[in-house]
Structure formats: C-alpha cells, structure tokens
N, C-alpha and C positions, 0 to 999 in steps of 0.2 A: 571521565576526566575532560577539562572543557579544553579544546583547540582552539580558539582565541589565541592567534598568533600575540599581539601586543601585551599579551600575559605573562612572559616572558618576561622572567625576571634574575634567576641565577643562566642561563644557555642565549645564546645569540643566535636570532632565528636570522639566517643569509640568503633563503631559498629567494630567487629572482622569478615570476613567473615570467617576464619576455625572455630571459637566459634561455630557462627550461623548457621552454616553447620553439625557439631554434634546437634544440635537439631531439627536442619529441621524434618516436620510432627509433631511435639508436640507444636500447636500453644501455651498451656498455660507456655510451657516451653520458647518461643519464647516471650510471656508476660514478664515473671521474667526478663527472660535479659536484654528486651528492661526496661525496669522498674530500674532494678539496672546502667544503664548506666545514665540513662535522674537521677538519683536522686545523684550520683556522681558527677555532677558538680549544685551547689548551685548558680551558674547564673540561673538555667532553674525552680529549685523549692528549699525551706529549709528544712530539716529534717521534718520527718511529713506530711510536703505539699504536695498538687494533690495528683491523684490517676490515674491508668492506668487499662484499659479494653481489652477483646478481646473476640468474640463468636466464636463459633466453632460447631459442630453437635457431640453430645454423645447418648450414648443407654440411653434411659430412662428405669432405675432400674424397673420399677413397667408394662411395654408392653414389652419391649425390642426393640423399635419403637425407629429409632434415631430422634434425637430433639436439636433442637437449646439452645445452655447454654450458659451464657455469666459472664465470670471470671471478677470480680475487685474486684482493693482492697480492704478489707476490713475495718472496723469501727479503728481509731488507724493506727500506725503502720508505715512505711518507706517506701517509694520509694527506697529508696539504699540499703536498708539491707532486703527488700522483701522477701520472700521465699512464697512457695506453699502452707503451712499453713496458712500466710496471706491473703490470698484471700478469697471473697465469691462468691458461684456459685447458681445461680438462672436460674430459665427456663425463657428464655425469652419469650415466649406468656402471660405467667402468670404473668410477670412483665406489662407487656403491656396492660395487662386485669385490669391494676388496674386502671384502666382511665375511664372506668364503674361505679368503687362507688365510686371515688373521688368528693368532696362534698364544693371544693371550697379553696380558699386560707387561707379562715378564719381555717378549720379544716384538713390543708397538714401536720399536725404532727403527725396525727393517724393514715396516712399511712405506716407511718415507719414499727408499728408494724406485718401491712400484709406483708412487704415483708417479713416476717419469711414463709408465708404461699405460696412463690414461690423460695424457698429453691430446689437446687439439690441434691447438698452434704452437708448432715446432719452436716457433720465434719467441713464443714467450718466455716469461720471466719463472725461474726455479720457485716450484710450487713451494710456500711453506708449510711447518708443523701444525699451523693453524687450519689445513685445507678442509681437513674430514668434519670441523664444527661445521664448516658451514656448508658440504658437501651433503650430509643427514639430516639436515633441515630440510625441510619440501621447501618454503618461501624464496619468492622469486628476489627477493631484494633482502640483503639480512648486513646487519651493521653491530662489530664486536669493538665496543671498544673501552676505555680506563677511565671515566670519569670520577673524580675524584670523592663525589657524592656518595655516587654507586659503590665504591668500593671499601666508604666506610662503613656503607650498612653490610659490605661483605665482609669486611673484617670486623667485625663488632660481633663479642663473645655471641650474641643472640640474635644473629644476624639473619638465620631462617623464617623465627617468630617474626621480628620486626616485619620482614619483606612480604610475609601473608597477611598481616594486617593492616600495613598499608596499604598493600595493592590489593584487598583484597578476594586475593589468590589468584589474582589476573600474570603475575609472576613468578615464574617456578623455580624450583631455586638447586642448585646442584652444588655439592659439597666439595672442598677441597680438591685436585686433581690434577697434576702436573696434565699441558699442554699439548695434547700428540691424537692417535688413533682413537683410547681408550673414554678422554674425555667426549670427542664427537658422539660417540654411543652413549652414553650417558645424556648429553644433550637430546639424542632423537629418542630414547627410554624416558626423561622426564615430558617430553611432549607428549610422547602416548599414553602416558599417564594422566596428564594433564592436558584433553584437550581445549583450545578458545585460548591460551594462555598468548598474552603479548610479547612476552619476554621469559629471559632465565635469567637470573643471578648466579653468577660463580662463585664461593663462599672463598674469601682471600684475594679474587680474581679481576674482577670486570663485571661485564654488562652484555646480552644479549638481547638484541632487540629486530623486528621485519615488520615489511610490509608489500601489499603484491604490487607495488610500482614503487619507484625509485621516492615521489616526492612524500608516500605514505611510510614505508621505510624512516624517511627524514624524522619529520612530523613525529610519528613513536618514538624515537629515541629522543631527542628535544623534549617531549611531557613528560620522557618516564624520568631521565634525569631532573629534569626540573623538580618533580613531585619529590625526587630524594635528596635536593638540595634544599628546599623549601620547608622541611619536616626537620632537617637536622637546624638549618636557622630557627625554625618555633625553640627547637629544643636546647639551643647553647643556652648555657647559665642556670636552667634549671636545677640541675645536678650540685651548680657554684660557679667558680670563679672558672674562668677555659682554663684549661693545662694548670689547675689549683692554682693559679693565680703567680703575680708576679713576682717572682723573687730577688731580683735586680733591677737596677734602671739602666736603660741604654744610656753613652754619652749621647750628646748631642751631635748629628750628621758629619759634620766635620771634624770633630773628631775622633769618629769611627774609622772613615775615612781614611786621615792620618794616623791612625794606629793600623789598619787593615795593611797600607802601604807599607808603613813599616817593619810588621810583622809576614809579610808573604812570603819575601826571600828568602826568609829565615825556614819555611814552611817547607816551600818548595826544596829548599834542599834537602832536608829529612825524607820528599816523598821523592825524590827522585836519587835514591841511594840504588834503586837498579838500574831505572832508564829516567834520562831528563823529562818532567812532567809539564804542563802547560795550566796555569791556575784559573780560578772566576773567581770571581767574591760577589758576594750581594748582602744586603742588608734590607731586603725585603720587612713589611709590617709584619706579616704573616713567620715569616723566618724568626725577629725578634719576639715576636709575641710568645712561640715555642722554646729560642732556646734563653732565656730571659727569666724562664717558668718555675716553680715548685719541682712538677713533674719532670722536668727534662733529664732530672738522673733515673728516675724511675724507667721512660718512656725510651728513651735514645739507645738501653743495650740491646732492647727488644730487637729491632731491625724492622724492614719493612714487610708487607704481605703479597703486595701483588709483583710478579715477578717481573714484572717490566721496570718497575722501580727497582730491584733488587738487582738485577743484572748491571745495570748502572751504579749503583751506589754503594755496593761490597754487605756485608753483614750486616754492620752498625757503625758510627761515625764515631770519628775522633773528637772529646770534650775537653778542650786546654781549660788547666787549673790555673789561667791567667787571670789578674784580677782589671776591672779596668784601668786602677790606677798603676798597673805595671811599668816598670819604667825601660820603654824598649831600645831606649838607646844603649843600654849596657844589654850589649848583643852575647858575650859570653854569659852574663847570668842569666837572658832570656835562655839560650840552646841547653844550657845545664839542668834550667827547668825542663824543657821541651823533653829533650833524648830521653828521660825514663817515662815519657808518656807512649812516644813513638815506639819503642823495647817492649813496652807492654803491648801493644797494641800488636806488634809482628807476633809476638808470644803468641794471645792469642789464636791467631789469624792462624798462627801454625798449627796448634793444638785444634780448632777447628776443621781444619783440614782432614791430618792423622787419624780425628776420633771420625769425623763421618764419611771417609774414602774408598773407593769401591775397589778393589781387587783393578781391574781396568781403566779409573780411574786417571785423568792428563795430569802430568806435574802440577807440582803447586805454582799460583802465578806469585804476581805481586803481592808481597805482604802488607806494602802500605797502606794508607789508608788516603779511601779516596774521599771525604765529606767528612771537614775540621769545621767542628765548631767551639768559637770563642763567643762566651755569653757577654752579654751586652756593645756588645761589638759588631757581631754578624758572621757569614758560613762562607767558609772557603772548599771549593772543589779541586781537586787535580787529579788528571789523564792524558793524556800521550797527546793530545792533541786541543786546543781550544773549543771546539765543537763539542767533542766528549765531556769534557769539563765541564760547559755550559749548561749540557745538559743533564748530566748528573747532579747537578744544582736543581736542576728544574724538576726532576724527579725525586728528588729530595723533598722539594717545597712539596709537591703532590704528595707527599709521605706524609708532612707534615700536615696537611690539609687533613687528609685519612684517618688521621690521628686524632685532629680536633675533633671532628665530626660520630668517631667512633665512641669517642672516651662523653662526648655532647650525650649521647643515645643509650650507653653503654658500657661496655668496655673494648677496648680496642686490645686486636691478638692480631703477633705478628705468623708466619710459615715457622715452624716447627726447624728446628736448624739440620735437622736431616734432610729435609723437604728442601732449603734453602740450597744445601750444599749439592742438593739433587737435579737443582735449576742450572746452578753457576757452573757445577763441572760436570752438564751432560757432555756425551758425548756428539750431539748434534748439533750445540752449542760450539765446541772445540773444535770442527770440522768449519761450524763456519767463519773462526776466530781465522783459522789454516788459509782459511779462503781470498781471505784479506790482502788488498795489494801490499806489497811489501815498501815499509815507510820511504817515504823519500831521504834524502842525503841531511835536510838541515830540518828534520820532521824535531820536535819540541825543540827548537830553541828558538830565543827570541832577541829580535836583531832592532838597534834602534841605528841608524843610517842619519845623519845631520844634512841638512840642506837636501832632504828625500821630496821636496817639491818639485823639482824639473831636472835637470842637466845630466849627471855622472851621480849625483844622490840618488834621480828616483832609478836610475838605469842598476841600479845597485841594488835597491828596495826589490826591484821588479825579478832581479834575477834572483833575490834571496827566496823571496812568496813564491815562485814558481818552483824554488827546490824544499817546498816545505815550510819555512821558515815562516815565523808571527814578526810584521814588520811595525814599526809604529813611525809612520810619516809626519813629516816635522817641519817648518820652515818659520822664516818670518812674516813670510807673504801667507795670508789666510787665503785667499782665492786658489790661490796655486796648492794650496794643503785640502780642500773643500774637491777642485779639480780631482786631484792625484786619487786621494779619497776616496774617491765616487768608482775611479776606472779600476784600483785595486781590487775595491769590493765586490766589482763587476766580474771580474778576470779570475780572482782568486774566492770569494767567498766573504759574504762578511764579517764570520769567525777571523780570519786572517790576518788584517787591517784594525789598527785603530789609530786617532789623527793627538797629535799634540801639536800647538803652537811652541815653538822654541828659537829663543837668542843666545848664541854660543858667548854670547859675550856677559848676559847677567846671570850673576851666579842663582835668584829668584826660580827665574824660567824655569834653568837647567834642572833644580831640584823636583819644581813644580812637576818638570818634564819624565822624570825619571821614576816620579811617583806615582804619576798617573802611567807609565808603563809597567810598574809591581802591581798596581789597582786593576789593570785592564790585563796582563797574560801572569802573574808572578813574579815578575822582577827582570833579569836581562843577562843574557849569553855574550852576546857579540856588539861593541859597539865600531861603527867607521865614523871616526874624524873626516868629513868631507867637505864640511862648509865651508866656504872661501871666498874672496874677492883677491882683484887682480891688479897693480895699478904700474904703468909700465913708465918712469920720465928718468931724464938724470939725474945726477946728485945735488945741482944748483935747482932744477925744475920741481924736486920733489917736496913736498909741506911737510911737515912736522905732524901738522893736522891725518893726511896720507900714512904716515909712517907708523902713527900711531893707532889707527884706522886696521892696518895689516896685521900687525901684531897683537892686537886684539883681536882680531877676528882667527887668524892662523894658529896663532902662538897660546895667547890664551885661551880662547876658547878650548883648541885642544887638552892644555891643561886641566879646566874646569871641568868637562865634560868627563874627560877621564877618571877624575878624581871622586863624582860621584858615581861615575860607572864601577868602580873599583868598591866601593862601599858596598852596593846592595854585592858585587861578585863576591863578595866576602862573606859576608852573611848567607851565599847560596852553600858557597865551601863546595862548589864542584867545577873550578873552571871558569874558563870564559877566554875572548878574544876580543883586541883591541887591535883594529887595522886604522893607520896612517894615512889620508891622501894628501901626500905630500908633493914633489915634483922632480923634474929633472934638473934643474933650477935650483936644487939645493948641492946639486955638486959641483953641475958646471957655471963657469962665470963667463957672463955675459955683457953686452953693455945693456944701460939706460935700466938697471934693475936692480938696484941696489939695495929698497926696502923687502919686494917682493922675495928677491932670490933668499937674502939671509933670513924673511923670517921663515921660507922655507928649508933654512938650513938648520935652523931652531927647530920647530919641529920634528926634523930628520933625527936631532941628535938626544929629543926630548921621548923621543919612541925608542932609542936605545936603552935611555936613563931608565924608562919604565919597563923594558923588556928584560933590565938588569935587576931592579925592584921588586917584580910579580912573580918572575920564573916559581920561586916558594910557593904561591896560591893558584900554579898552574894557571895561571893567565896569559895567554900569549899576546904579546906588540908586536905588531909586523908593519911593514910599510908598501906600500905601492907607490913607483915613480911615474906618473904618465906624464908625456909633453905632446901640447900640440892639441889637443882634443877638442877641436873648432864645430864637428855635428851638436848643436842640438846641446851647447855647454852653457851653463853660464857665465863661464870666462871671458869670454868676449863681450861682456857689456864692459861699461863706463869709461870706452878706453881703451881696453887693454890690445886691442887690434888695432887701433891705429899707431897706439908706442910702440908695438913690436914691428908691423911696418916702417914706421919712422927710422929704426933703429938698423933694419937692414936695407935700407935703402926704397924700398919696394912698395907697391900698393897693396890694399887690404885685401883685395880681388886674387892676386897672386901668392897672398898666405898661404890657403893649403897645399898649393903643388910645391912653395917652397920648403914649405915646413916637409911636406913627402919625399923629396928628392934629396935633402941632407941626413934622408935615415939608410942606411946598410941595405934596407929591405927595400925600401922607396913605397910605404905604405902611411894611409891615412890612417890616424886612431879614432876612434867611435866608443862614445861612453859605451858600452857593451865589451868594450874590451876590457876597461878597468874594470868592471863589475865580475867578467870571467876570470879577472885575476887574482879580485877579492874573492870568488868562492873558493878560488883552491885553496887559499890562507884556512878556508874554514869549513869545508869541507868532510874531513877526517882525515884523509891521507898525508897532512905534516901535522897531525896532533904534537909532536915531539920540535918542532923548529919553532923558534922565538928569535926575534931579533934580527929579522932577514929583511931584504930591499929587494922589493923587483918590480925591474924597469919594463915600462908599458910605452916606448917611444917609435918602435920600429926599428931602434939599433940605433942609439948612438953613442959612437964611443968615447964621445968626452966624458961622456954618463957613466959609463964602467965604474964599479967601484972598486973594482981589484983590476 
C-alpha cells in the first residue's frame, strides 16, 4: 500500500513533523498527539469514540525496577480534546495476569473491577471496558477506532470476504462481540493466528490498527481507512442508484429551514413527555440523500451496528408520515398526526425492552425517541442536553454513512436486537449512566433573555448558562452580541450559546429571532422581557418622539416578544416562564418621569393580564422590580443619570450612595442581583406561583405592594 502522504484523499493526514520532533522520547506525550489528530477529523472516529494506546517501560514506584506500562484512554472522554489526565496507566503483566481468574464470558464484567488492581498511576483516569483489546496486543502503539468506512465493510452482510480480498489478508478480522475481556482475547487469538497482520476488523464494530512508534501507528491507520474509503467510492452505483434512489425532492433550503422551526416545538414536546429535551436539526446532503431515499423505509427500522452509534441514537429512528406540503401552522392537526406515531414508537420501545430484558436487567429508560426524521425536510435529534443532541445527530449521519457504503458493496446488517439491548442496558453501561453528575437546576431548558448583550440581560444570560440552561444572546448592537458570544462560549461551552440579532420593537426580528432559537435548541422554556431604555425630563421637557420611543421599547416590545414566545410554548404543551424586568417606578411616583414610570406601569400590569391568560398552559408571568442598578447597566446612558440627578437635586457622582442610603438596607444593587432573582422565578422551587412581583431595590417602601 503506497505511503505517499499527499495520496490522501477520503482521511486528513495532520501529523506535523517540527510538532512531533518537540516531543520525541515522551512516547505518552507522542500518544496525546497522535490521539488529538486521528480525533480532529470525524471521518476516522465521532466525539467520544475509540480509544488510543501506547506502552513504553517506566520505574516502577514501589522496586525502582523498570517495567512495562501501557497508557490508554480512559473511561469517557475525547480522542480530540485528550490530555494526559485522560488516560489510564496500568502495568501491563498485571493486566495480562488477568487471563488466570478470568472465569468465562458468562462473568467478563467483574473483570473490570480488578483492573483497579493493576493501576500504575494512582492519579489516572478509571480504566475502561475497552482496556484488555489493547492490553493483549504486543504493539507498542495501537489505535481503535469507528471510521465510518471501516465499519461499513464491517457491517456489510459479507464483510469477512470483502476484508481478505482487499487487504489481502494483511487484515484479520473478528466476528461480532460485545466490548469487554472476552473480545481482547479474541483479538490476541486472531493475531496468532494470523501472524504480519496490520490490522483487525471487528464485524459490526470498528477498526484495529498499530505501529511500533506513535507516527507508524498514525500512518497505518490513515492507509488502512483510506483503502476502505476509496473501494466503497469505486463501488457506489454499481449495484444502482445509492439508497435505490430518490424518492422525494427536498424543498429548497429555506424552506426547510422554516418548516424545521416550525415543526421542533411541536417535536420537542412529544420527546420530552418524561424529562424536557434539548433539540439539533440538520439538513446535512448526506442526511437528505438517505432520508429522501427508496430504501429509507426498508433501511431505518434496522437500527445501527456499531455500538458507539447505537448507545447514542436508541434502536431506530422516528419516520414522520409528514408530507412536505404539510401545512404546519394548524398545530392541532399537525399533533393529532404526530401522537399516533410517537404511541407507536413508545410501544415499541416497550415491547423491545420486555422481549430482550435480563432478569437483572436497569429499568426501562426513556421511551422516546431520540433521531426524528422528516423526509425531505431533514433529521431532528433530542437529549437532555445540546451536546448529546448534537451528537447523536452526528452519529446518526455515521450510521447513515455505514449504510451507504455497506448497502454500495453489499448488504448492510444492523446488531441483532438482543445484541443491541445487550449494549444499551449493560450493566456497566448503567453504573456509568449512575456515575454522572447529577443535572443542574435549569439543565434542558431553554432561555431567550432580551437585550442579553451587556448590562442586567447578559448578567441574566450568564447566571442562566451557569445553572444549566441553553441561552440564545440577543441584542441590537452586533458587536456587543459577537463580544458576549465568544465569552459564553468560552465559559460555558459552545453547545450552550447561540447568538440572534433581535429588535423588540419589529415584529420581523422577533419572529426571525424565535425561530432560529426552535432551529438552534427546539424551541423555548423561559423568556425575560429585559430590554429597555430610560429617558428621565418633565412633562413640558418630554417629546412625544421620547414617549413614544418608551413605549415601544417597554410596552411593546414586551408585548410582541411574549406573544410569539407564547406560540412556540404552546406548541411545546409543557410549560414555560415569562419574567418581567419591569421597575420600581411602576409603583412609586416620582418626579421628572412621567413616560418612563407609566410605561413601566404598563408593563407591570400587562404581566398580570398575561399571568391571568396563561396560568391554563402552565405558563408562568412573574415580574422583578429592581431600582437603582447603576454597575455595569445600560440604564444610565442617554440621560437617564443626569435627569434623575436633576431631579433630586444632586450630581451624578453622588447617585449611588444616594440611591443606597434611601433603601431600608442602605445597599447597592448589582445586575447579579436581578439575575438571582430571576433564577428563583425559574428555578423549580415556585413551579406553582404566577403573577408575583419582587422587589430588587434594597427596601423601599414606597415599592411595597401590599
């Protein structure tokens, strides 16, 4: 097989030789690179997937005797984003010595626990299931991972044939095998059978490949891939048309688009009838080209084969019997369709369960289904979180891939649905579901915050993302949404964030705004009215132009906002919150504030109206009053601090100790405060209060509302 790097044509060769040349002699440091390169390109493995090894000889802590230790992955964790904490390090004789009281396939789960007891580095990371494949391999450098290529000649009815005539027989190939002690032995059995062999193929599984140094390692896996990307391209269309060809047309982009947005919410709520879910959508070529197809009814109940896909994406996917030209604005005859697909699907899911459940066997989880797809349209994901979501899409598309590729060469066969159910509810699997931090406070919902560019919006934003929550940052100002942006993404992740430009005042934006946050997490839990401006003069000083300025911005805006927040919350049919930033200034009267105060007093009384409106679709209104919030607000431009100075006599300079010394408490407010006020509204702990007011001022009792 020719090494000619620039050969390369389906794999992305990364290797840097100045990189690899600063690490030279630190093989485990020559592991991390080789690791973060092969997991950089999502042809070779997905986020998550395979795992990467290397041995090397270290002083053993306890003789001072060097000894052979062999680094891999650990339990969890990334191929791309690797580091040296991730890895577990075990002595390799003691790994090897476990082949002594191993006791058979029936009891290869209670192996797991001794490998604690051939631990090198205390500090590392909990060995996983995967340790004994590459523990039985002699090679000093050994690289397991899911390339999408590889795994269609594994799942491809004649998947053996195919891999000795291509390679061949430089590829050994092992047959079906859930993941644990017993397949390792099979791996080190097909090598000694097979000696000179480059590789194994796992039949359903993956790809095994080494080499006696990290950049040889590389190198073989990049050709072996390739040669099996490059064999199923000769071979599409041979057979016909891919996935027998097309049986619909896609709309065109934008209107996918707007049907995907309109159709999520509706989605979302059907999959979060246990727990609120968090959505993707894509409309990937490769995605259409699949569910668009002849095949896709044939193809899709199958489910996937390799287990990495499988754990992620449930059995087999949801197929809506929507047509393009559905017409989604009649939301109840969408749902009326929808429910007897989702009923069937739990059915299933149940029946699945019942017929292949072990005696020991963890409750059953979620029945829904995680991977909707609507033909001509595009594939929706939902899971607990944005991240999962994402990537159960992503592993999906690699399903699909697999599929083309298998069905190109052959026939394409998914795991055996006992095998499947044998993956999904191991028991070591469920131990490390158990393991899992326990969600946060606003873990799947999804919060859209107004004016979340700077002041008391992003202080809002900031304290939502931090407790969980999917925030969608919004403003007028693009720099300051571009800014905000970047620091969320930093802070929280960039599953977490996503950016909309929005003007509370045209109703365009708003819609625009609302439906690229269905596009982007599924539609929307929680929205805060917070945008605002301030404009402080008397009743002769004030414009019309002003007046009408406030109430646009205050009054309506929150109207409009709400109004289509309420739409998609309806379509979810599980709730939702609508918080107020309204003021203290809607109760008490002041001088020099005549526009300001009453359209704050309109709104005060417009979050009643709708807190009397929604209570039926469990929607809660609530209001926050804060006064005074001079850190770091937007309130004090254009103005508004020298009118309220003017007004009491005072300079601008002596605002906050004034505004602190007329509160009960004599405290400064800090957008952190309103944003702690907001999360109790939405927190869990008053699911049952609607229609409440509370004051963020420090105490004052003109504010009282009773």
């Amino acid at each position: 097989m020719a090494t000619d790097t620039t050969t390369f044509k389906h794999v992305s060769y990364l290797w840097d030789e100045a990189k690899a040349a600063e690490l030279a002699g630190d093989e485990v440091a020559l592991l991390i690179y080789r690791s973060n390169l092969l997991g950089a390109d999502l042809r070779l493995t997905n986020y998550g997937g395979g795992n990467t090894s290397c041995k090397a000889t270290a002083k053993d802590p306890l003789t001072g005797e060097d000894t052979e230790v062999m680094w891999v992955k650990g339990s969890g964790g990334d191929l791309g984003t690797l580091k040296r904490s991730g890895l577990a390090a075990l002595y390799v004789d003691k790994l090897r010595s476990l082949k002594n009281v191993y006791r058979g396939l029936e009891h290869e789960d209670e192996m797991v626990e001794l490998f604690n007891h051939c631990i090198y580095d205390l500090n590392s990371k909990a060995p996983s299931i995967d340790t004994p494949l590459h523990g039985f391999l002699p090679f000093k450098h050994i690289d397991h991972l899911h390339p999408d290529a590889a795994i269609a000649i594994a799942a491809a009815k004649d998947g053996k044939k195919i891999t000795e005539e291509l390679f061949g027989g430089t590829i050994g190939w092992v047959p079906w095998q859930k993941p644990g002690f017993e397949l390792g032995l099979m791996l080190k059995q097909c090598l000694d059978e097979n000696p000179g062999i480059r590789g194994i193929m796992l039949g359903s599984h993956g790809l095994f490949t080494w080499g006696d140094t990290a950049y040889e390692s590389y190198l073989n896996t990049l050709e072996v891939i390739e040669k099996c990307a490059e064999y199923i391209e000769q071979n599409l269309g041979k057979k016909g048309p891919v996935f027998g060809g097309e049986k619909i047309q896609s709309l065109p982009k934008e209107e996918r688009l707007s049907k995907a947005a309109s159709l999520a919410p509706v989605l979302r709520g059907f999959c979060s009838s246990n727990v609120k879910m968090i959505g993707h959508f894509t409309d990937d070529d490769r995605v259409l080209q699949y569910i668009n197809s002849n095949d896709l009814e044939r193809l899709a109940p199958l489910g996937t084969s390799c287990p990495d896909h499988f754990l992620r994406t449930k059995i087999s996917p949801l197929v809506l019997n929507l047509g393009t030209d559905e017409n989604l604005d009649d939301v109840a005859a969408v749902k009326e369709k929808i429910a007897p697909l989702f009923a069937d699907y739990r059915k299933m899911y149940e029946e699945y369960y019942s017929t292949c459940k072990h005696p020991n066997s963890p409750a059953i989880r979620d029945a829904n289904p995680v991977i909707i797809i609507y033909p001509g349209v595009g594939m929706f994901a939902f899971a607990k979180d944005k991240q999962t979501a994402r990537v159960a899409a992503e592993f999906y598309t690699n399903a699909i891939n697999v599929m083309r590729g298998a069905e190109a060469i052959s026939e394409y066969t998914s795991l055996p649905r006992q095998e499947a159910f044998n993956i999904e509810y191991w028991l070591l699997e469920e131990a490390k579901l158990q393991r899992m931090p326990k969600p946060k406070p606003l873990s799947g919902r999804i919060a859209l915050i107004t004016g979340s560019g700077g002041g008391i919006g992003k202080a809002i934003a900031k304290k939502f993302a931090a407790e969980g929550a999917c925030v969608i940052i919004n403003d007028i100002n693009q720099e300051r949404i571009e800014a905000t942006t970047e620091e969320f993404q930093e802070a929280f992740g960039k599953d977490s964030t996503a950016a909309v430009t929005l003007n509370v005042t045209d109703a365009p934006s708003i819609e625009a705004a609302l439906a690229n946050t269905a596009l982007a997490f599924g539609g929307v839990d929680i929205i805060v009215n917070n945008a605002g401006i301030s404009i402080s003069k008397s009743i002769t000083e004030h414009s019309i132009e002003e007046w009408d300025r406030l109430y646009d911005i205050l009054v309506k805006g929150q109207f409009m906002v709400s109004k289509e927040a309420v739409k998609i919350m309806r379509k979810q049919d599980i709730g939702g919150d609508i918080i107020n930033i309204v003021s203290k200034n809607s109760i008490v009267a002041g001088p020099n504030n005549a526009g300001y105060g009453s359209a704050k007093a309109a709104q005060a009384h417009l979050s009643r109206l709708l807190s009397a409106e929604l209570g039926g679709d469990k929607i809660r209104v609530n209001t926050v009053n804060p006064d005074a919030v001079i850190s770091d607000s937007n309130i004090w431009a254009g103005g508004w601090a020298e009118g309220r100075a003017k007004a009491y006599g005072i300079t601008v300079a002596e605002l906050p100790a004034y505004y602190a010394k007329r509160t009960l408490m004599n405290e400064i407010i800090l957008p952190d405060d309103i944003a702690n006020a907001c999360f109790v509204f939405v927190s869990g702990l008053l699911n049952k209060s609607t229609g409440n007011i509370l004051n963020v001022d420090g105490g004052v009792a003109q504010a009282f509302v009773r």
